[in-house]
C-alpha positions as CSV (number, residue, x, y, z in Angstrom):
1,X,-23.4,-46.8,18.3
2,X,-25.9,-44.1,19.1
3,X,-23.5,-42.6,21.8
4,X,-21.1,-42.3,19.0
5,X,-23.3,-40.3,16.0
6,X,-24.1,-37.8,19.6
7,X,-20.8,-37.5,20.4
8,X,-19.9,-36.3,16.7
9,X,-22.7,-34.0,16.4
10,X,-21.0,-32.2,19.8
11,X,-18.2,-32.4,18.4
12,X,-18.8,-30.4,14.9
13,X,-21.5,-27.9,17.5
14,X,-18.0,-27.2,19.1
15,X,-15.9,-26.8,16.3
16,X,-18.2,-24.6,14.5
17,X,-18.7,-22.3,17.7
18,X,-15.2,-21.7,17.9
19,X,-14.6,-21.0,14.3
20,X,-17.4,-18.6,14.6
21,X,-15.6,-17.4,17.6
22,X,-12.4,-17.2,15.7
23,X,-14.1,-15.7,12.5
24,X,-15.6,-13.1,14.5
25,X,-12.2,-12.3,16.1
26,X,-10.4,-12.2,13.3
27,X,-12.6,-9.6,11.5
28,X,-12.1,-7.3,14.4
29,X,-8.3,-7.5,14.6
30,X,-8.4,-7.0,11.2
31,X,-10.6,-3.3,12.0
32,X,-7.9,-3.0,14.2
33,X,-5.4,-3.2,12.4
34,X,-6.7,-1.2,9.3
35,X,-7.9,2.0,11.9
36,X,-3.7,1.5,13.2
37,X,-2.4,1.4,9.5
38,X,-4.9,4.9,8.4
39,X,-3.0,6.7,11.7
40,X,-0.3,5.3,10.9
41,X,-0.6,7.0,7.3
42,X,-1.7,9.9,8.8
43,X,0.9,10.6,10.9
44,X,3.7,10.0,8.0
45,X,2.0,12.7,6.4
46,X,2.6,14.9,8.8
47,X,5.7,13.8,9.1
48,X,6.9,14.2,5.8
49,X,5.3,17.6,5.9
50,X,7.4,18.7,9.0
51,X,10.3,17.3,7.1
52,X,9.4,19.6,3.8
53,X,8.8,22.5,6.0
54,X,12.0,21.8,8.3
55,X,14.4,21.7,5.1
56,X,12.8,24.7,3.1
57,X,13.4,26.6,6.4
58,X,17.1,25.3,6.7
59,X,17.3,26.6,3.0
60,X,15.8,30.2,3.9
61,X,18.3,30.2,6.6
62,X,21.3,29.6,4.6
63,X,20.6,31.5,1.6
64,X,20.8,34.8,4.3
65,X,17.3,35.1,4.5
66,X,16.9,37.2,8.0
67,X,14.5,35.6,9.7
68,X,12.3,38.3,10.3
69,X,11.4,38.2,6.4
70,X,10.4,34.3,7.6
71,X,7.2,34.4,8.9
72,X,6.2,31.1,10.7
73,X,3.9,29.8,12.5
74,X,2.7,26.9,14.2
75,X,2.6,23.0,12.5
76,X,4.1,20.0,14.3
77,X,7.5,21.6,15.0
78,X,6.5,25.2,15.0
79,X,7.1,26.2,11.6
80,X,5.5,27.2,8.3
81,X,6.7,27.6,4.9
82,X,8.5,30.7,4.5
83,X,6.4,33.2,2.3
84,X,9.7,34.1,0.4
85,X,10.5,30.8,-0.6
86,X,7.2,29.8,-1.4
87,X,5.5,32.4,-3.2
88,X,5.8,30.2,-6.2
89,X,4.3,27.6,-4.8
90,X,1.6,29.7,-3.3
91,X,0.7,30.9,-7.0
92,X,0.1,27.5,-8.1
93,X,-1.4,26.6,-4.9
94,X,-4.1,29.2,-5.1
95,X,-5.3,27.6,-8.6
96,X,-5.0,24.4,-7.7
97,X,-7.7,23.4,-4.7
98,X,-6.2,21.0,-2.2
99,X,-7.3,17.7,-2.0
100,X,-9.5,18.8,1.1
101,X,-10.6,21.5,-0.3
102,X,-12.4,18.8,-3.1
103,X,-13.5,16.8,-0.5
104,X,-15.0,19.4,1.5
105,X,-16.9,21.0,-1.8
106,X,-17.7,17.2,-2.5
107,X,-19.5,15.9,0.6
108,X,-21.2,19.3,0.9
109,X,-23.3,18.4,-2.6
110,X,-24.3,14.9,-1.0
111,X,-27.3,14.0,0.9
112,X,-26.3,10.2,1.3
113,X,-22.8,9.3,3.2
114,X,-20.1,8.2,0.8
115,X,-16.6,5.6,0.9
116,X,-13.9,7.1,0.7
117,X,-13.9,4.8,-3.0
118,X,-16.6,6.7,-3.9
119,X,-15.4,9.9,-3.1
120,X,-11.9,9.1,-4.7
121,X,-13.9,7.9,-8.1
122,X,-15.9,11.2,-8.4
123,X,-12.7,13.0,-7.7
124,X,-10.6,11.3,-10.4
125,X,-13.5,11.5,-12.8
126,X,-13.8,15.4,-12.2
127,X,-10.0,16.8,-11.9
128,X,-8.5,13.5,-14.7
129,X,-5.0,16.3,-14.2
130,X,-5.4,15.2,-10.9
131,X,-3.7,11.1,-9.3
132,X,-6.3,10.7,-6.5
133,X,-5.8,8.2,-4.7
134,X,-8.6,5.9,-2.5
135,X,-6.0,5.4,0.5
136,X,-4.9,8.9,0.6
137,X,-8.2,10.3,0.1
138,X,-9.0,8.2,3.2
139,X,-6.5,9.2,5.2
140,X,-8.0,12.8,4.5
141,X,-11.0,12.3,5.5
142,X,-9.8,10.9,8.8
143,X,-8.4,14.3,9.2
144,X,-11.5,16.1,8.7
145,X,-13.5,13.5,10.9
146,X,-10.7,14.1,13.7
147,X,-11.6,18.2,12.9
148,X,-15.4,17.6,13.1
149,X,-15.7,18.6,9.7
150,X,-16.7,14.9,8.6
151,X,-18.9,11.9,10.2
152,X,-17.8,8.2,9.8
153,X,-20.5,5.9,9.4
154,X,-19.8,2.1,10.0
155,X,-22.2,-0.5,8.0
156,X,-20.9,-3.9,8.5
157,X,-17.4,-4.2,7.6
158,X,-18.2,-0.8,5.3
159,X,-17.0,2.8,6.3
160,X,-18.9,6.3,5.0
161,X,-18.2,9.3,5.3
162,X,-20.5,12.5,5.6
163,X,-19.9,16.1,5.4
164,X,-20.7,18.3,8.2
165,X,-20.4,21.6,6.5
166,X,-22.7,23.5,4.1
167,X,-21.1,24.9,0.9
168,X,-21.5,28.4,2.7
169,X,-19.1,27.3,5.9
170,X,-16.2,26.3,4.2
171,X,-13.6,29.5,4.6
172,X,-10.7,31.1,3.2
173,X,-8.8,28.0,4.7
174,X,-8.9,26.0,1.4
175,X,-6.5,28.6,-0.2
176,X,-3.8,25.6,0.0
177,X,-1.5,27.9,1.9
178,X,-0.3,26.5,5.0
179,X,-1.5,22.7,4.3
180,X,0.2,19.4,4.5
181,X,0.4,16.8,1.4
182,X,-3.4,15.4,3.1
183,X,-5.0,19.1,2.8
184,X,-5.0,19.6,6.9
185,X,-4.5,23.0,8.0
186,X,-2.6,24.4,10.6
187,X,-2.8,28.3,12.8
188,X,-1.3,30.9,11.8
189,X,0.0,32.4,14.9
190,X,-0.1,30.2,18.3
């Protein structure tokens, strides 16, 4: 019976290789699948923001706005909010910081990287007028890491982000004029 305790013990070697195997695979899928879901996110933002911009436009344009009173300028499809149209919006833009803004103004006071958890508790706990949100602020600072204005960190299975900028380098760009539900920015001319 010898031959038969040897064979078992290769056996359960085997089996536990390939679950490891299998583990190991699944973990990365899963990574996968997470970084497809965060551009996926990202890019429905944009989306929706297009589609905002693209009907407000349609709007101006029917009300008889002439469209040399629309300035525009570059997003997606080419367009801006009108300044017409928006000058409300503007007003309470201006004393309201974007979500990017916060983030920016956030990972500038940090000397240690931060989840985007983290960063979305701090938030909360600071602006309580305020529904932040872990998956959106996420998805935000995906943006700034696609700008260069933030470094991911991976630890194990963990993400963190860190700030590239100095509170001095952040510019007149976090007015909230021009930015998508996320915060991103967009050029005024092209």
């Amino acid at each position: 019976m010898p031959d038969a305790s040897l064979t078992t013990t290769e056996l359960l070697t085997q089996y536990s290789s390939q679950l490891t195997k299998d583990l190991e695979r699944n973990v990365q899928e899963q990574d996968q699948v997470r970084n497809e879901i965060e551009a996926l996110q990202s890019r429905l933002l944009t989306l929706q923001h297009d589609h905002t911009v693209l009907a407000t436009m349609q709007q101006a344009l029917e009300s008889g706005i002439p469209l040399q009173q629309v300035p525009v300028s570059a997003t997606g499809q080419g367009y801006d909010l009108p300044a017409a149209s928006a000058a409300g919006g503007a007003r309470r833009k201006q004393q309201t910081p974007t979500l990017v803004a916060l983030i920016r103004a956030y990972l500038a006071k940090q000397s240690e990287p931060c989840s985007a958890a983290e960063i979305a508790t701090a938030l909360s706990e600071a602006h309580p007028d305020r529904v932040i949100k872990t998956t959106v602020v996420r998805t935000t600072l995906e943006g700034l890491v696609a700008r260069s204005s933030a470094q991911r960190l991976k630890q194990g299975h963990s993400v963190f982000y860190l700030g590239l900028e100095k509170d001095g380098d952040q510019n007149a760009d976090d007015s909230g004029e021009g930015d998508d539900p996320s915060g991103e920015r967009f050029p005024a001319d092209r």
